[in-house]
C-alpha positions as CSV (number, residue, x, y, z in Angstrom):
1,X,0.0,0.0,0.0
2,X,2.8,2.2,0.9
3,X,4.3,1.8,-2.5
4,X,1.2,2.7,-4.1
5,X,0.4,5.8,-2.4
6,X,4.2,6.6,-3.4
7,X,3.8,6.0,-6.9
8,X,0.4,8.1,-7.1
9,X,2.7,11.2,-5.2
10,X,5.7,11.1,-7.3
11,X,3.4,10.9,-10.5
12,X,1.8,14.0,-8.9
13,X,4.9,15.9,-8.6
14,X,6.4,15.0,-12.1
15,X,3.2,16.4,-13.3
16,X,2.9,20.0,-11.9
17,X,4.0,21.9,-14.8
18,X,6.6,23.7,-14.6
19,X,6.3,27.8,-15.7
20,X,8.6,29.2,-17.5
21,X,8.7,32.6,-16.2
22,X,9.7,31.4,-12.9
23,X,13.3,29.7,-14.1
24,X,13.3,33.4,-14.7
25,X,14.7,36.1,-12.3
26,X,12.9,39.5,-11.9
27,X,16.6,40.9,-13.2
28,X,16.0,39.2,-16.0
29,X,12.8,40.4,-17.3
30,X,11.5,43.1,-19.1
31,X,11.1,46.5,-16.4
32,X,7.6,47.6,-15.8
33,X,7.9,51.2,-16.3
34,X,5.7,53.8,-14.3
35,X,5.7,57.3,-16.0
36,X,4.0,60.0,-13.8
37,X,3.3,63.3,-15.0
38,X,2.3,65.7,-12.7
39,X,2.8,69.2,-11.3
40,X,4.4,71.4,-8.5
41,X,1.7,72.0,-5.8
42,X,-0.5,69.1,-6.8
43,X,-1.2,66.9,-3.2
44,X,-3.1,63.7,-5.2
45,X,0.8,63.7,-6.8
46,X,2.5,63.4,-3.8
47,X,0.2,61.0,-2.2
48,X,0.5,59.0,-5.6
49,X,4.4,59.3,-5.5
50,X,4.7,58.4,-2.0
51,X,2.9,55.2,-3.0
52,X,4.7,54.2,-6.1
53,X,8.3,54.5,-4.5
54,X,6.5,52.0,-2.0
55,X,5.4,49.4,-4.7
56,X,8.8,50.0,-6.3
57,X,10.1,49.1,-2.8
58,X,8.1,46.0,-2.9
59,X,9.4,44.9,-6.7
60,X,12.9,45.4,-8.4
61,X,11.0,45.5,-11.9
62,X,9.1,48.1,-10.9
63,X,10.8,52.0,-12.5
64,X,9.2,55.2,-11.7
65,X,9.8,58.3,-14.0
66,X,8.7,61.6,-13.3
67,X,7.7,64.0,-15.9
68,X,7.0,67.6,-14.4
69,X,4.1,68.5,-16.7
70,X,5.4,72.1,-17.1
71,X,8.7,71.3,-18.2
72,X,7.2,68.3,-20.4
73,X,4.2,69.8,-22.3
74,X,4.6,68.8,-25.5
75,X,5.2,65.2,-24.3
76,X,2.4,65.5,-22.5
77,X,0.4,66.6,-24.9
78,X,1.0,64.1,-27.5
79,X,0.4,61.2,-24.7
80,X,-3.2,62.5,-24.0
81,X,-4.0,63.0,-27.5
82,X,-2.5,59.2,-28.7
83,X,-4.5,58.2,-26.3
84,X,-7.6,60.2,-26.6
85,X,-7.5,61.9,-22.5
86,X,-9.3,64.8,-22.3
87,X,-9.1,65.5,-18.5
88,X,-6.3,67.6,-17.4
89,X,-6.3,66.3,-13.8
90,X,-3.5,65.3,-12.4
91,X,-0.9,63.3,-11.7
92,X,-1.5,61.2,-14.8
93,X,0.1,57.9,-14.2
94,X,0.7,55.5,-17.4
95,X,1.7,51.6,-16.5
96,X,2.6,50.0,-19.9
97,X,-0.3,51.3,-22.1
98,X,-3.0,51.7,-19.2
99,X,-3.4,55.4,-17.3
100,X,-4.7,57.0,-14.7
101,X,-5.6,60.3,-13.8
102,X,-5.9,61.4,-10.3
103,X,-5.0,59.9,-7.3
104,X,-6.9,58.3,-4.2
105,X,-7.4,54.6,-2.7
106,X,-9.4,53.4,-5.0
107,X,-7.2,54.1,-7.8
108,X,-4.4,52.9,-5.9
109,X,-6.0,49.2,-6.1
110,X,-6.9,49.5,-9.8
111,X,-3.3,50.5,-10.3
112,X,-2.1,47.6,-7.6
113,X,-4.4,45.0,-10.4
114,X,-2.9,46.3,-13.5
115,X,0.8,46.3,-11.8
116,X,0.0,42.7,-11.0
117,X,-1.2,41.8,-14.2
118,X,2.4,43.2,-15.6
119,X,4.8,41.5,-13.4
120,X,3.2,38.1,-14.8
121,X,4.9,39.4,-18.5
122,X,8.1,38.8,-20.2
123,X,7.1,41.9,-22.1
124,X,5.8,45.0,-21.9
125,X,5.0,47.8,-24.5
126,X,5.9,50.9,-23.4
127,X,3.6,53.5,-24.0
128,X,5.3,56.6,-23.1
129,X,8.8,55.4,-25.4
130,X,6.1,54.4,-28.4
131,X,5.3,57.9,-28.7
132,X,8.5,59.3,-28.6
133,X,9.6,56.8,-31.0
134,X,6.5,57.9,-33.3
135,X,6.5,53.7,-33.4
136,X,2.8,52.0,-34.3
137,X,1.0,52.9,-31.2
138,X,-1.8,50.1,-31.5
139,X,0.8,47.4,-31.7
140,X,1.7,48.1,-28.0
141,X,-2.1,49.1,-27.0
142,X,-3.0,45.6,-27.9
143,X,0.4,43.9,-26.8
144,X,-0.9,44.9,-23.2
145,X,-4.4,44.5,-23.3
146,X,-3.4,41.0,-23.4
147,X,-1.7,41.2,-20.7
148,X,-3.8,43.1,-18.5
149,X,-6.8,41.0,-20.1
150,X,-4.9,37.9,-18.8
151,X,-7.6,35.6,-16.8
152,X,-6.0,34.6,-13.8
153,X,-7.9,30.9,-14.1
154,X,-5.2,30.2,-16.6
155,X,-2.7,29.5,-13.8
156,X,-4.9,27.5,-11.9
157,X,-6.0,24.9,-14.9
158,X,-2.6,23.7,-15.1
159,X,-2.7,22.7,-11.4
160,X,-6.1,20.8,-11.6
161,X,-5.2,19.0,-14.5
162,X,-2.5,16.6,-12.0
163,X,-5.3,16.4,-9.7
164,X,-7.6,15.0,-12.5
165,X,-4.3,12.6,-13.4
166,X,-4.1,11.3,-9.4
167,X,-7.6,10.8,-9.3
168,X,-7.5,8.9,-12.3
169,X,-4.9,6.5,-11.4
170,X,-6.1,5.8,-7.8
171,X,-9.6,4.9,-9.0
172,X,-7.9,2.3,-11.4
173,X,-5.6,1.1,-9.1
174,X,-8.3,0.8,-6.6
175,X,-10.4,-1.3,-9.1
176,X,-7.5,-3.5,-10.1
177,X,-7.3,-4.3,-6.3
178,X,-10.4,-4.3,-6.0
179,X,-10.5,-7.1,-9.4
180,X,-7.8,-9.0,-7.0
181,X,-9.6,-9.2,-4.0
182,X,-12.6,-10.5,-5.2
183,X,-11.3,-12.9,-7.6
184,X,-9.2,-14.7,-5.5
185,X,-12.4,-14.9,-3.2
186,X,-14.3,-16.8,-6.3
């Protein structure tokens, strides 16, 4: 019986996948960049930048850049029309190719989603560099809606499909000892 019940766990252990990403260091992998514009006097910036040196704290792939919007207007300016913004509120903070404008708690745990959706990337499409680069804007728009998009049920598919496999095995090796019981009894 012992054997048996070793068998079923080392067949259970040889088939947990094994992800790619995390043979991977974080020094390895593409930086999440965090551009912030924002200005001077503005207290929802400070609050937001306070925050962000915190989650940059918390991960090495996270890099912050700030962008006074005074000194950085035409920059500006091109980022909110590429991307069709026509609030003026700030600090406007862009994570890949999602923003936000404004700052408060609940933003902070839309931006705490979409910073976990990132780290799970190889790659990420910066937003900010596209449009300096004047590169094709929609090819990193839908680069990282694919990534923010990402359903988080993917993951945990790969580690029901062992537990399927176990089950499997144990109710046929249950049933052949079952078969043996009852026909040595005949």
């Amino acid at each position: 019986m012992k054997k048996i019940l070793y068998l079923i766990f080392s067949i259970y252990l040889l088939s947990i996948p094994v992800s790619s990403k995390a043979l991977v260091s974080n020094s390895e992998l593409t930086p999440i960049k965090i551009e912030v514009f924002e200005t001077k006097d503005c207290k929802q910036c400070l609050r937001a930048k306070e925050w962000l040196e915190k989650q940059k704290d918390h991960n090495s792939r996270f890099i912050v850049e700030y962008f006074q919007i005074a000194d950085n207007q035409d920059l500006y300016n091109q980022v909110k029309s590429s991307l069709k913004i026509k609030s003026n509120t700030a600090p406007l903070i862009i994570i890949g190719s999602t923003y936000f404008y404004g700052f408060n708690d609940s933003r902070a745990s839309q931006i705490t989603k979409v910073l976990d959706s990132y780290s799970k990337a190889e790659q990420i499409c910066n937003l900010v560099a596209t449009i300096e680069d004047e590169t094709d804007l929609n090819d990193c728009l839908t680069q990282n809606q694919a990534l923010v998009k990402q359903p988080s049920m993917f993951n945990i598919f790969f580690l029901i499909i062992p537990l399927i496999i176990i089950l499997i095995i144990g109710i046929t090796i249950f049933l052949i000892i079952y078969k043996k019981k009852h026909s040595q009894i005949e």
